[in-house]
N, C-alpha and C positions, 0 to 999 in steps of 0.2 A: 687788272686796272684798279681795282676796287681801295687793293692792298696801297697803290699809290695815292691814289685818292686820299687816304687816311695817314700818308705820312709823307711830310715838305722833303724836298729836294735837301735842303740845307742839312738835317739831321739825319738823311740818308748817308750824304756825303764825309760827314762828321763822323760815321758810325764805322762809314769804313776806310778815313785816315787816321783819325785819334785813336778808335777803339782798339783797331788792329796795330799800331804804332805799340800802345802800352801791352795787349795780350806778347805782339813779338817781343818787344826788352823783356818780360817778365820771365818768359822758355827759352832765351837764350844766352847774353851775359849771367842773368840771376841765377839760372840754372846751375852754371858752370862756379861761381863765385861761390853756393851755397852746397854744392856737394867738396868743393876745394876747404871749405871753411868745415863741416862735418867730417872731412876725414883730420884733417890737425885738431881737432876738439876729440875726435874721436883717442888717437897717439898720444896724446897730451895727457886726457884724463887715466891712460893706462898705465903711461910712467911717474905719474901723482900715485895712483894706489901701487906701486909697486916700493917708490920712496918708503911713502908714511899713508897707510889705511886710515888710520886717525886724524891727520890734517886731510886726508882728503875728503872723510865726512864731515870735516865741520866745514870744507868749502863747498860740498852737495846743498848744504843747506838751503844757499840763496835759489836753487830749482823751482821747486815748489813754488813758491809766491812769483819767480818772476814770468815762470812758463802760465799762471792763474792768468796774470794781468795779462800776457800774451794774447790766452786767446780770445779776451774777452777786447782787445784793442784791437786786433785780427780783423773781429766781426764789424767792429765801427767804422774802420778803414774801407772794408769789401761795399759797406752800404754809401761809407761817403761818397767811394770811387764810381757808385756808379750815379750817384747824385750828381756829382763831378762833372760826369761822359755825356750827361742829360743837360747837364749847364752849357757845355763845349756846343749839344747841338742847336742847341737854341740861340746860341752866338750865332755859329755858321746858316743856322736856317735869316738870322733877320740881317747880317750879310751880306747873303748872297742873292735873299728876295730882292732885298736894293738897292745892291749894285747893279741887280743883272735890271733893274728896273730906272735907273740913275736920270733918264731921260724925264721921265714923270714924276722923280724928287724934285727935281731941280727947275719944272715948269710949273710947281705948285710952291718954290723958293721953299719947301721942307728942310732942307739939309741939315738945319739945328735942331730939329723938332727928332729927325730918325738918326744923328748922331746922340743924343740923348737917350732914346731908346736904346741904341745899341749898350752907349755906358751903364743903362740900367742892367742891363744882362751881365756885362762884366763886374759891374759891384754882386751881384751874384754868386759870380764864380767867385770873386773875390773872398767873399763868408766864405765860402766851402775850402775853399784853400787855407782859410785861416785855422780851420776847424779843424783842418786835417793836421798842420802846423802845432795847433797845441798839442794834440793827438799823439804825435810820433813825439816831440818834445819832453811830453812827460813821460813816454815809454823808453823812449831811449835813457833818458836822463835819471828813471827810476832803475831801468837796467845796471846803468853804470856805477849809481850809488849803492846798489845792492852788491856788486862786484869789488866795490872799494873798499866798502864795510867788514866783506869776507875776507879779503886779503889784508884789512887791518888785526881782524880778528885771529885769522891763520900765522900772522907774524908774531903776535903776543900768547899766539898758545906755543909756537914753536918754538919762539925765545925762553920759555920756561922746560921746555922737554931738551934744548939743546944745555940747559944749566943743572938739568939733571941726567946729562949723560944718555941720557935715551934717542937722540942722534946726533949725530955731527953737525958742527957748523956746515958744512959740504954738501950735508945730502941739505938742509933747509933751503940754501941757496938755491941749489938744483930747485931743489922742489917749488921755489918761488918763481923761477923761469919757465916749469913746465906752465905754473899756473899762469903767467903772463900771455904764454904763446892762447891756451886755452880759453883763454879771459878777450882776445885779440878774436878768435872762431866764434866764439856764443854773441861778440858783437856783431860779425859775421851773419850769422846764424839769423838773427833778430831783423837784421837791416831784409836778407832774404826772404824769413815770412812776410816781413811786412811788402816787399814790393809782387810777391805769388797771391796775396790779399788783394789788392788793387787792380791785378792779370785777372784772378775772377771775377771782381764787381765789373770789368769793362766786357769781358770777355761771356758774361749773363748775355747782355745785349747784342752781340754779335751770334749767341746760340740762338737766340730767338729769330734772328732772321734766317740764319742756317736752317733750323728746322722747320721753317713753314714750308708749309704743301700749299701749292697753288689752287682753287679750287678749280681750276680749268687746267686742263692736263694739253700742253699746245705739241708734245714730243709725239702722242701716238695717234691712232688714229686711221681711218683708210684713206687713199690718196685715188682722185678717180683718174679713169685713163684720159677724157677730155670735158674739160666744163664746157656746155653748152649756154648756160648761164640762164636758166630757170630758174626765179626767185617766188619764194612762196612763204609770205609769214601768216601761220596757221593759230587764230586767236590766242594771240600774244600779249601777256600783262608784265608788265614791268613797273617796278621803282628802285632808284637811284640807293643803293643802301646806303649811302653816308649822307643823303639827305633826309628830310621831312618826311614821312611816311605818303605824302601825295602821290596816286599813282601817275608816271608818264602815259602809259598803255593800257588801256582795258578791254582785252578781248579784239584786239587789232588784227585786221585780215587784210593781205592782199597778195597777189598772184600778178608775177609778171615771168613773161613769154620771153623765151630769148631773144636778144637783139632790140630789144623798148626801149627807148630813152623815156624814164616817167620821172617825172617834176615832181617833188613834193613839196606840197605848201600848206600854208597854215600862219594861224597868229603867231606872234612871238611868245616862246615856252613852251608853243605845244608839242616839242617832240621828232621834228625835223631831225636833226644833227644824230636822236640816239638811235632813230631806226639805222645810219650806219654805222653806228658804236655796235649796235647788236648783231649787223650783218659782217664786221669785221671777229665777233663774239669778243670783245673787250670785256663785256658783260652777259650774265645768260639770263632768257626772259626768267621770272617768277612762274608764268602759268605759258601755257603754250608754246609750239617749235616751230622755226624757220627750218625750210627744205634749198636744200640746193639740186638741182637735176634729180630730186624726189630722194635723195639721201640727209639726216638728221643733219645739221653742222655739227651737233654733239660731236657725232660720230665720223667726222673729220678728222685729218690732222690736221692739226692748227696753223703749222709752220708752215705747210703747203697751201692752205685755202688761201691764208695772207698773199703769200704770195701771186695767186690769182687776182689780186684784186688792187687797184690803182687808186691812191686816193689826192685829189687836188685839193686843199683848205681853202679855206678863207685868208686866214695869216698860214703860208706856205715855213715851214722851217727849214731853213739851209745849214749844213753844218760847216763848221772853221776846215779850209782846207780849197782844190779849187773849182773853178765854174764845172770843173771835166769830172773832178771826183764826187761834185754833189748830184752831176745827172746820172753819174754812174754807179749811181747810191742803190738801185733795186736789182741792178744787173752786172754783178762788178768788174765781171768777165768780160764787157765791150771794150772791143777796139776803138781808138780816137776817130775809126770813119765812122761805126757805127752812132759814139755820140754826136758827131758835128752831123750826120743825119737826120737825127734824133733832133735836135737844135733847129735847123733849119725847118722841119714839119710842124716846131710850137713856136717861128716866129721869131727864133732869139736868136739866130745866125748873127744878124744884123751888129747888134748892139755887143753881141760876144766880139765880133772880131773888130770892134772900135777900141778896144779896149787894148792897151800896150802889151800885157802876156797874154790877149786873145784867151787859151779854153785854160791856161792854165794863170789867170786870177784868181787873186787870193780873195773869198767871201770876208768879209770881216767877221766878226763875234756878232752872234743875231743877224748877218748880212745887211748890217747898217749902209753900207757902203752902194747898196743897190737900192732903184727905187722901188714901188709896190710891184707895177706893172712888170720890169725886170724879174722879180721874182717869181711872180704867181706863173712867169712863161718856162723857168727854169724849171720848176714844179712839172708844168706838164709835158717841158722835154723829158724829165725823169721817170714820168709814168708815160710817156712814149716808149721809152727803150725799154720799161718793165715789159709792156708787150701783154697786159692784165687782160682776163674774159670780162671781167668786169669791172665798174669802174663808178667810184664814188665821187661826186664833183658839190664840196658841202660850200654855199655862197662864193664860185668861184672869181666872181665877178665884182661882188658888191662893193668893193674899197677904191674901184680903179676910175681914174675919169673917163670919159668918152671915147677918146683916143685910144687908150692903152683896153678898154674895153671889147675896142673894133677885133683889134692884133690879137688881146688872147681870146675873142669868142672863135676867129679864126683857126685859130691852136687845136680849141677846145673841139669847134666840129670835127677835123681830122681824128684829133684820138678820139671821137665818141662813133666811129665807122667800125659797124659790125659789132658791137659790143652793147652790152646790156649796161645801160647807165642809172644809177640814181642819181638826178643835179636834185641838190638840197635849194631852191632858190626865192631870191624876193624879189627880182627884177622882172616883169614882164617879156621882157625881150628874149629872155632865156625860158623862160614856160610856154610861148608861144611855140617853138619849135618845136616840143616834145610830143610822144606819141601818145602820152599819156599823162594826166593830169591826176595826182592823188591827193586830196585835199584833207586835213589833219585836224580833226578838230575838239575838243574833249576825249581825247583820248586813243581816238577809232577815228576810219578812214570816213569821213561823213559823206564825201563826196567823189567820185570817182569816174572821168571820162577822157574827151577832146578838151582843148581847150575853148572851142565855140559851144560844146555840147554844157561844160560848167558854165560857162557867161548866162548861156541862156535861160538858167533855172529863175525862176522868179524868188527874192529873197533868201537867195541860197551861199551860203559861206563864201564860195570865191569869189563869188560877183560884188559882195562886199567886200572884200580883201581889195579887187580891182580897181573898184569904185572909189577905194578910199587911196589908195596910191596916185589914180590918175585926178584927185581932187588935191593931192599933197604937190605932186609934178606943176600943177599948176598954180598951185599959189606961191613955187616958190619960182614959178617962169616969168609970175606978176613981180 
């Protein structure tokens, strides 16, 4: 996750339709064009020395100096191209940021402000295209002048060797057609380095993602024969690597039993959200190990733990495609009874089959087209049919009004039967039912019980936390 962290979506995207666009032309037409063009340059230059040895070193000459320039434009080329591929992704990263964001340009009336930006990227690319433009201009254009110069000069020494008898008019001719065909290859030739120069500088960047090693290995690992869902984080320190060196965790312990539902709470930033970043291992702590049924997660495999384990968001993501294919998104093997079962148990039966193609509606792009509530229910029909030991429910609640709040806390206790749950939460209403209350505070669990047993501490974290909610609920019920 880390590795994401540290690189936009947009220049990802970029890297792997431009990059690989230009590596493919470069191994494939160019390939074929520059071994076709070296073998007639190849023919060429053999029936030249067989004509006249003599004319055909004083037209060697132009080699030398133009293969110098060659490879010294080679090299300016391969650094433009990937100057270039790094302009391209920076188009696509600001894009794709806000388009896929278009809602919240256009309710801050931006739209001049981030079409501007984009134009400044393109004048960008624009230099770099220019630069590359003089580049090959003067290489090509020095190429050609050097070729014209020789074949001026091979004409004026030939004309004097044909006036002394030393060849025929016929073989000069000849000999000037060989040179033409030749002269037609090394153009050849030239255009091919230069576009295998450009396949490399894009094709850098494409190695570099190819060769990274993940530092979490999700392929191996042991798979247990049944989670019970015993969760144990054994003083655990974390920080965020691509942030601020502040830590989230210092020395964090806690210990839940299977089948708990425990609430974790805490002020905003302290750390909710990454305890299940870590128990999903997107991240690995710095100091300390989480246990599942008393085995390392290290020592998991990855692809399988995941799959153990259910997670409902806050902002649910639905993908393009429909209501049936996004519940069937953790289990892709269900039957249409097993999701419309699935449906019915989080609540959305209802509203799916109001709908003109019923399961098989189309989600929009970001599933615009649904409301919150609609969503967050779809979510936990989806981690219904996953069927998870465990199950992460990070602010399932907090976006929804009243109503939609009723429906999915309904959902929500169904899937949370028999299962070890973390709810990440800030509603009251959701912390009150849990069996366990973890309260989050500088770092470490400060406080840890019932939820009457936290109220009743005198001056103690949750009871400020409650305190100040049910004094915010009510100033704004005044």
């Amino acid at each position: 996750m880390t590795f994401f962290d540290r690189n936009r979506t947009g220049e990802l995207i970029s890297r792997l339709s431009t990059d690989t666009a230009i590596v493919g032309k470069s191994i494939t037409n160019n390939v074929s064009d520059g071994l076709r063009a070296l073998a007639t340059a190849s023919v060429g230059s053999t029936m030249m020395l067989y004509v006249s040895p003599k004319l055909t070193g004083i037209m060697m000459l132009i080699i030398p100096p133009v293969a110098v320039f060659g490879i010294v434009y080679g090299r300016y080329v391969k650094t433009l191209s990937r100057k270039t591929q790094t302009a391209v992704g920076e188009i696509t990263k600001v894009a794709e940021e806000k388009i896929s964001a278009i809602r919240t340009v256009q309710a801050f009336a931006k739209e001049k402000k981030e079409a501007g930006r984009y134009e400044a990227r393109v004048k960008d690319l624009y230099q770099l295209a220019r630069k590359e433009a003089l580049a090959s201009g003067a290489f090509f254009g020095g190429a050609g002048l050097s070729g014209n110069l020789a074949v001026l000069a091979v004409l004026w020494h030939g004309g004097s060797m044909v006036m002394n008898d030393i060849i025929t008019i016929g073989e000069l001719a000849s000999f000037m057609l060989y040179t033409a065909y030749v002269g037609t290859s090394l153009q050849g030739l030239t255009s091919f380095y230069s576009e295998i120069m450009k396949g490399v500088g894009a094709s850098d960047r494409l190695f570099e993602l190819l060769q990274r090693k993940s530092q979490i290995d999700v392929d191996n690992g042991k798979i247990l024969d049944k989670v019970k869902g015993k969760i144990e984080f054994d003083k655990v320190s974390f920080v965020y690597p691509t942030r601020d060196k502040s830590p989230i965790f210092k020395d964090l312990s806690l210990s839940i039993e299977p089948g708990t539902v425990v609430a974790v709470v805490g002020p905003s930033g302290s750390g909710k959200s990454s305890l299940g970043s870590l128990l999903l291992r997107y991240y690995d702590p710095d100091h300390g190990n989480i246990y599942v049924d008393g085995t390392n997660i290290k020592d998991l495999n990855m692809h399988w733990w995941r799959e153990q384990i259910g997670v409902v968001s806050q902002e649910p993501v639905l993908f393009q495609g429909t209501i049936a294919e996004n519940i069937a998104y953790g289990c892709e093997n269900a039957t249409i009874d097993e999701i419309k079962a699935a449906a019915k148990r989080a609540n959305c039966a209802n509203f799916i089959e109001s709908f003109h193609d019923k399961y098989d509606t189309l989600v929009g792009e970001r599933s615009v087209a649904l409301s919150g509530g609609q969503k967050q229910r779809i979510a936990i029909a989806r981690a219904l049919l996953k069927n998870p030991s465990v199950l992460i429910l990070d602010e399932a609640t907090s976006a929804l009004d009243s109503e939609s709040e009723l429906l999915v806390q309904d959902a929500l206790n169904e899937l949370m039967r028999g299962r070890t749950v973390f709810t990440i939460a800030h509603r009251m209403s959701s912390i009150r039912s849990a069996d366990l209350v973890a309260c989050i505070n500088n770092g470490h669990i400060a406080e840890l019980g019932t939820y009457n047993e936290l109220l009743n501490i005198e001056g103690g974290v949750f009871r400020r936390l409650v305190e100040l909610q049910t004094l915010n609920s009510s100033d704004h019920s005044h």
